[in-house]
C-alpha positions as CSV (number, residue, x, y, z in Angstrom):
1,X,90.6,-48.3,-15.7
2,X,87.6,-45.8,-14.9
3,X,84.3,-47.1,-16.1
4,X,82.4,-45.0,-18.0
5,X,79.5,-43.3,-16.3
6,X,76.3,-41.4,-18.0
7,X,74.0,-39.1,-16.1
8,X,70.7,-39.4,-18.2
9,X,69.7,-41.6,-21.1
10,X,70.4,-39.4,-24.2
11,X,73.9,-39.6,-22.7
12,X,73.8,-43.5,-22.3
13,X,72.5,-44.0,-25.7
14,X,75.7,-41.7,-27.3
15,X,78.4,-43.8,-25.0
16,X,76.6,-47.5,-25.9
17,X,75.5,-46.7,-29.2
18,X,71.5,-47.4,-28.1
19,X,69.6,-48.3,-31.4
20,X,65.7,-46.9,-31.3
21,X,65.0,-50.7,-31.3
22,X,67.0,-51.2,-28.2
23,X,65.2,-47.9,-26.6
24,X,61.8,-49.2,-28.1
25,X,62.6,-52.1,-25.9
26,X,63.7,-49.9,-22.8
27,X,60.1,-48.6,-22.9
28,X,57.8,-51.8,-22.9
29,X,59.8,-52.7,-20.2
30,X,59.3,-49.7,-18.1
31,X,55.4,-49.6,-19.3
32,X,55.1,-53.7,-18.4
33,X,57.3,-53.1,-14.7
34,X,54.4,-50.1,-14.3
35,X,51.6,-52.5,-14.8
36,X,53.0,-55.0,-12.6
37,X,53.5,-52.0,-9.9
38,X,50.1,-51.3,-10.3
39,X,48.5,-54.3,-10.1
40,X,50.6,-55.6,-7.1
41,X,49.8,-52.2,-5.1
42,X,45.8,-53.4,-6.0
43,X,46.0,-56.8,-5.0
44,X,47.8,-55.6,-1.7
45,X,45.1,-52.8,-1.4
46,X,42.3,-55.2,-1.4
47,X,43.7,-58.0,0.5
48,X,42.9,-59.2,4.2
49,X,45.9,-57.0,6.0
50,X,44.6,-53.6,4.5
51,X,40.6,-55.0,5.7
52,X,42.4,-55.3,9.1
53,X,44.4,-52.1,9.4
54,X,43.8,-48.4,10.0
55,X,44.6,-45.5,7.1
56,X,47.7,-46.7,5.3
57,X,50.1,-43.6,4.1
58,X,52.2,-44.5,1.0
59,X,54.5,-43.1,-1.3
60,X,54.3,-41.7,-4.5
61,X,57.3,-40.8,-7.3
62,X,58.0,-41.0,-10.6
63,X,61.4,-41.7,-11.9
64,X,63.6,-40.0,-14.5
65,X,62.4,-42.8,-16.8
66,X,58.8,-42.0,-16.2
67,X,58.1,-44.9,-14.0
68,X,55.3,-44.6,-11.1
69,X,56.9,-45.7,-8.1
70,X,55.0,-46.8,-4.7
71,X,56.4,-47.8,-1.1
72,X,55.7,-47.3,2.6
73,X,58.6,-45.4,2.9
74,X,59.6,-41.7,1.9
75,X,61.9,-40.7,-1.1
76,X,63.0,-37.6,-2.5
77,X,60.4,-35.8,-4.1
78,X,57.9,-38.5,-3.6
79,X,54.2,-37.5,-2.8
80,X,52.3,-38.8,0.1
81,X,49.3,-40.8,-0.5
82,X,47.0,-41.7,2.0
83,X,44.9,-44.9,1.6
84,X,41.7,-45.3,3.4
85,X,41.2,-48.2,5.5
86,X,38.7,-51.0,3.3
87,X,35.2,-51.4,4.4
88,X,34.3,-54.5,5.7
89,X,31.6,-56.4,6.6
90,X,30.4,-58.6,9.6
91,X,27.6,-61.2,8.5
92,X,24.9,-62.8,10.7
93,X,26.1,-66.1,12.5
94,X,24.2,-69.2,10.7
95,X,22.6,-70.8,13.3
96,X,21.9,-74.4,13.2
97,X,18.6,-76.3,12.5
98,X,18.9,-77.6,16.0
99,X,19.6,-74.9,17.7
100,X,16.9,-72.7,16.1
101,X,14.2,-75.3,17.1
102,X,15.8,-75.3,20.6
103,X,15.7,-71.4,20.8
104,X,12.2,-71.1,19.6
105,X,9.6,-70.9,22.1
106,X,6.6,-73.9,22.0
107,X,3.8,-72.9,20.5
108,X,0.4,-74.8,21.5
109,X,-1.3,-76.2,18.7
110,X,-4.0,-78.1,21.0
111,X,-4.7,-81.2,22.4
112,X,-5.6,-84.3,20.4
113,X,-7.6,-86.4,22.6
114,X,-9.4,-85.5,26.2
115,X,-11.3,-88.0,27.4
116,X,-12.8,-90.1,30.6
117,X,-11.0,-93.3,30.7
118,X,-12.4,-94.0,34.2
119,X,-15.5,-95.1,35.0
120,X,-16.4,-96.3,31.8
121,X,-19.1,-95.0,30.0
122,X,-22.5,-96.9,31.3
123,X,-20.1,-98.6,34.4
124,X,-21.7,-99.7,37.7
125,X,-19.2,-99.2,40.7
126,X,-20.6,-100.7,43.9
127,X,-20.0,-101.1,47.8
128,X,-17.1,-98.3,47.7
129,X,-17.8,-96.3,50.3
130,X,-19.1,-93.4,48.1
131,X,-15.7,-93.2,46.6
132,X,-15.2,-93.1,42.8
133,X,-11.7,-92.7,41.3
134,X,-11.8,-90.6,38.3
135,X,-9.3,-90.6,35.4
136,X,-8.4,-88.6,32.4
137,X,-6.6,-89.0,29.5
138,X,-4.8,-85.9,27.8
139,X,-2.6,-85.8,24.7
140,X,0.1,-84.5,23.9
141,X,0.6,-83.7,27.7
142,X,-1.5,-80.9,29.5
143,X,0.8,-77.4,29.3
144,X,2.3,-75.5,31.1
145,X,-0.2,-73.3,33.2
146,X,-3.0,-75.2,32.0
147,X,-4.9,-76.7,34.4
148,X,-7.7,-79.7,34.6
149,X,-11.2,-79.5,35.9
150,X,-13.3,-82.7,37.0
151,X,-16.8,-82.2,36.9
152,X,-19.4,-84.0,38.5
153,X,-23.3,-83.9,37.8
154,X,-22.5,-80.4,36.3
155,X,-20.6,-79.2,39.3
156,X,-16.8,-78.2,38.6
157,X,-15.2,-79.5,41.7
158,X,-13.6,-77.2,43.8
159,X,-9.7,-77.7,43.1
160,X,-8.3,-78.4,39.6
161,X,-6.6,-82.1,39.4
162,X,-3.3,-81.6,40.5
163,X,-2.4,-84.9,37.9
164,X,-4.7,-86.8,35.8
165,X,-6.9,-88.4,38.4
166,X,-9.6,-87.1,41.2
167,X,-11.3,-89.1,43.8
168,X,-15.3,-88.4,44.1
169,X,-18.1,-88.5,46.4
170,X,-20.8,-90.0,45.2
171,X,-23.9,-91.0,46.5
172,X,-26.2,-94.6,45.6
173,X,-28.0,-93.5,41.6
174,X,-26.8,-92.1,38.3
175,X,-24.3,-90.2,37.5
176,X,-22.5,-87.8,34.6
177,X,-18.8,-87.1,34.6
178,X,-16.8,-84.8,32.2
179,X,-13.0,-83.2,32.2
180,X,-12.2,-79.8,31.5
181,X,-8.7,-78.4,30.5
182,X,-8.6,-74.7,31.5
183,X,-5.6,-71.9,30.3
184,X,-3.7,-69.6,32.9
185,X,-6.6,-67.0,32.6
186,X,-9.2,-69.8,33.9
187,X,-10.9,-69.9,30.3
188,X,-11.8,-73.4,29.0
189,X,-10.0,-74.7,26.2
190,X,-11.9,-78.1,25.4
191,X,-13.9,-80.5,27.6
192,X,-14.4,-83.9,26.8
193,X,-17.9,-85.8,26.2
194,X,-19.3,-86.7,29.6
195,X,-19.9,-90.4,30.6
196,X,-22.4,-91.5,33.0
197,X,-22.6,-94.5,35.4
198,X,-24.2,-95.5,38.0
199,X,-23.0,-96.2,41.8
200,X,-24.8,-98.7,44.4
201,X,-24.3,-99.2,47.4
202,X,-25.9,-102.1,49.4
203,X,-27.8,-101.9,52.7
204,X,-25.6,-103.4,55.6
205,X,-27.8,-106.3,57.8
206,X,-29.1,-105.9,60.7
207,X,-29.7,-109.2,62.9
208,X,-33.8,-109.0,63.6
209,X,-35.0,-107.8,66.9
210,X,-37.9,-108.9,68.9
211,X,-38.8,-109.6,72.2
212,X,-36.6,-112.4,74.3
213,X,-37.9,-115.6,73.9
214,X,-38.2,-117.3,77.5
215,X,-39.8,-120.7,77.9
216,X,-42.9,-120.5,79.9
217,X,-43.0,-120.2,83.6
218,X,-44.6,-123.0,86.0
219,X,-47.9,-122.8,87.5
């Protein structure tokens, strides 16, 4: 027994006796199977794989039933759509806290205490030769390219410290000595408050000379 075959609806609804309720239904299906079309081809448009991919080419039809059809591949009579590739955006890395305070480069701010710790401020140094060790103090640490001057009596010395200590020539009396902390450039930056003291140096003995004492010669 041969089914029964229809080639377009008004034929259907003749051969099954199609109600307009039952065609009323045929249509909100169709319209709700559109929507769905629709709004899966939007979802797919916007997702990750079209951000990642070139120009998409789809495929447009409409069926006999009115129904908007899409797919990646051709039909009969279907139009060719081409989709544009989504823009996309590349944000700035974050960069850690760390790693910002790392990167950035130390700025000076300037130095908290410079001072003579070395003789002492009124100090008597004796019987050293005419050598005086002299010592700074420097915080927070002396910078890079900065250098430190020692000066004695007013007189820069001739070298900057190579550390925080200079050795002196001094002669016996009073004395004033001050530190100076210098940038790359040679321009002072701060000096601290001079100190004075006072260096002696005793005489060395000499046994007493006179003429040799002989006892008396016989007559």
């Amino acid at each position: 027994m041969q089914r029964a075959r229809c080639r377009s609806a008004r034929a259907c609804r003749a051969l099954f006796f199609v109600t307009p309720e039952t065609t009323g239904y045929a249509r909100f299906m169709h319209i709700g199977r559109s929507l769905l079309v629709g709004l899966c081809l939007a979802v797919w448009l916007g997702g990750i794989g079209a951000a990642a991919r070139a120009d998409t080419t789809l495929y447009k039809w409409v069926d006999q039933d009115g129904v908007t059809h899409y797919s990646d591949r051709p039909a009969p009579g279907a139009e060719q759509v081409q989709i544009p590739r989504a823009q996309t955006y590349k944000g700035t890395p974050t960069v850690a806290p760390q790693a910002r305070r790392a990167n950035a480069k130390t700025v000076f701010k300037g130095y908290s205490r410079v001072e003579i710790t070395y003789p002492e401020d009124g100090q008597t140094i004796a019987n050293t030769g005419g050598i005086v060790a002299a010592v700074a103090a420097v915080e927070p640490s002396l910078a890079a390219g900065h250098q430190l001057w020692f000066s004695l009596d007013g007189t820069r010395q001739n070298e900057p410290s190579p550390g925080l200590t200079a050795t002196l020539q001094v002669v016996r009396g009073n004395h004033t000595l001050e530190v100076t902390i210098a940038d790359e450039s040679g321009r002072d930056i701060v000096s601290s408050a001079p100190v004075s003291f006072i260096y002696r140096q005793n005489a060395e003995a000499s046994p007493p000379r006179g003429p040799l004492l002989t006892p008396p010669k016989k007559p």
